[in-house]
Structure formats: structure tokens, C-alpha cells
N, C-alpha and C positions, 0 to 999 in steps of 0.2 A: 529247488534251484537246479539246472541243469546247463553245466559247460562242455564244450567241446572242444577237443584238443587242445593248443593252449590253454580256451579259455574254460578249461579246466582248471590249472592252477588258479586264476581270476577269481572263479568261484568258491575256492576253498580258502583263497582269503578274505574274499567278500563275508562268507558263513563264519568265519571265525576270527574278523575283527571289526566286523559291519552290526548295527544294530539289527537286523532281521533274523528270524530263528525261524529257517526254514521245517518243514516236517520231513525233507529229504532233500540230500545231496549227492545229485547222479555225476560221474566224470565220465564223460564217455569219450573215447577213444584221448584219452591223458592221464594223468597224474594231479597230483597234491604242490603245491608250493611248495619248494624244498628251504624256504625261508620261515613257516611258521613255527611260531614262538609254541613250545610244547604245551605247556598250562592250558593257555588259552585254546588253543588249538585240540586236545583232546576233551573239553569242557563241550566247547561248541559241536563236532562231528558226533560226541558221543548222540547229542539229541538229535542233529541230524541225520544219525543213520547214513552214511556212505554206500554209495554202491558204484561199482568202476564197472564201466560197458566196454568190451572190446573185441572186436572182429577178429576170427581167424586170423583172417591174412594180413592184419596189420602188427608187424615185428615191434614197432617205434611204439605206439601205444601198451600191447604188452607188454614190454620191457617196462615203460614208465609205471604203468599200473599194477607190477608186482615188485616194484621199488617201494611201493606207495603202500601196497596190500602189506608187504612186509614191515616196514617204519608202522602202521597204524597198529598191528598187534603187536609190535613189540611198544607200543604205549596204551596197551590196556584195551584197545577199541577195537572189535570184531564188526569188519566191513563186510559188504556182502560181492559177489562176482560175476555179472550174467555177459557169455559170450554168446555169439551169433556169426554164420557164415557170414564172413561180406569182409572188407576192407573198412580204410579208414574216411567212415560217411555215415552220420544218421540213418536211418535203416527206418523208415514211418513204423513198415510192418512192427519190426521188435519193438519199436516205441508204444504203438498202439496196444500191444498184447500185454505189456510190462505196465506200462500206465495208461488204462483205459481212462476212456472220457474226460 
């Protein structure tokens, strides 16, 4: 499952109150819902593996994604981090290279 901006938080409610169990959970250029429920929510992420994408040059996204990095370790779940030059936009290239085919 992969959101963007917003629909980053969308997705991390989706993964952790929706019945689908993704194999990963990308946020790219966002954050986590700042409404989910802990239980559930470190239940679900832990099997989807988190990872927050975020561009240098996008302040708004980094900010929200090391709200987010930070709230998931301190509930037990080690997310992962991949930044890339660029702003706040999908990027094919780093998409492509990060999850090929």
C-alpha cells in the first residue's frame, strides 16, 4: 500500500483498521494518522513494515514523517527511512529503484 501526502494518513488507517494485510506500507511525502488507536495500530504496521519516503526539500513532509518515525519507536515498531533529492512529488526514478517491477 502506498500514500501520498495526505493520503498517507488514509493509508495507515486503511492498514490498521481495514481487513487487507498489506506486505508493506510506504508514506511518501506524509505521516501516520495521528488518530490511531495504539493496539491496533502497532499490531497491523508491525507486519506491514513502514517506510516514510521524503525529499530533501520538502520541510512539511519531514516534519510530519519524523513525528511519525518517532510516535512508531517509541511503540515498539522500527520503521524504515529512504530520502531522495526532489520535493514534495513521486519521484518514478526512486520508486522504480526502491520497488522494482
Amino acid at each position: 500500500v502506498l500514500g501520498f501526502s495526505q493520503g498517507a494518513e488514509t493509508a495507515s488507517r486503511w492498514v490498521t483498521y481495514g481487513r487487507v494485510r498489506p506486505a508493506e506500507l510506504v508514506l511518501w511525502g506524509g505521516g501516520l494518522a495521528e488518530d490511531l488507536e495504539r493496539a491496533q495500530a502497532v499490531e497491523a504496521l508491525r507486519r506491514a513494515r513502514p517506510t516514510f519516503v521524503v525529499g530533501d526539500d520538502d520541510a512539511w513532509a519531514r516534519q510530519r514523517s519524523e513525528q511519525s518515525l518517532a510516535r512508531l519507536r517509541e511503540w515498539g515498531v522500527e520503521p524504515e527511512r529512504v530520502g531522495y533529492a526532489g520535493g514534495h512529488r513521486v519521484e518514478a526514478d526512486v520508486l522504480a529503484e526502491r520497488w522494482p517491477g
